[in-house]
N, C-alpha and C positions, 0 to 999 in steps of 0.2 A: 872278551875274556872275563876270567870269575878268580876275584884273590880274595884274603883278607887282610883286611887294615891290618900291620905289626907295630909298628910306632909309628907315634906323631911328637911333634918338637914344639918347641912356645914359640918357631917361627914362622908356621903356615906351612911347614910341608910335613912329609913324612914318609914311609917305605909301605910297599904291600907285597906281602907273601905270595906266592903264585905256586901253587902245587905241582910238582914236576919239575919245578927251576931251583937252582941252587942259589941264582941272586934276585934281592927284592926289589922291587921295583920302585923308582923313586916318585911320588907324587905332590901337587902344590894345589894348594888352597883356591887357585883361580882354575884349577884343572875340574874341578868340582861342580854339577851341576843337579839341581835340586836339592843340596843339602849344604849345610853350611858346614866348615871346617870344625866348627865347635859343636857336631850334632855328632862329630863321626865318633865312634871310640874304638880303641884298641881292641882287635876283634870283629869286629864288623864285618859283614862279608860287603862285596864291590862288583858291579861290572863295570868295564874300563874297555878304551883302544887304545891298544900298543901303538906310541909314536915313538918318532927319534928327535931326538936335538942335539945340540954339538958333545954332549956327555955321555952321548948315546943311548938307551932305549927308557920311555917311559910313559908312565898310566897317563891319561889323556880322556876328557869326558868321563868322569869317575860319578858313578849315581850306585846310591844304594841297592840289592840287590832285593 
């Protein structure tokens, strides 16, 4: 899947937009591969896999687009 970065927080995670979806998707710093959490910026586009966890659905394998 293909979102963009929305916000990021000063605690390692953050939400990404996903065109078509009404809710953002939540994302973590350790979710992140190739890039570091301090390279991303607000904006960014992403591809990602949809996983779930007990909060239910989120970005998973997040590398720059």
């Amino acid at each position: 899947m293909t979102g963009t970065i929305k916000t990021k927080t000063d605690k390692g995670f953050g939400f990404i937009a996903v065109e078509g979806q009404e809710k953002d998707l939540f994302f973590h710093s350790s979710d992140l591969k190739g890039v570091s959490f301090e390279q991303l910026q607000e904006g960014d586009t992403v591809t990602f896999d949809l996983t779930q966890n007990e909060k239910g659905p989120r970005a998973g394998n997040v590398t720059p687009a």
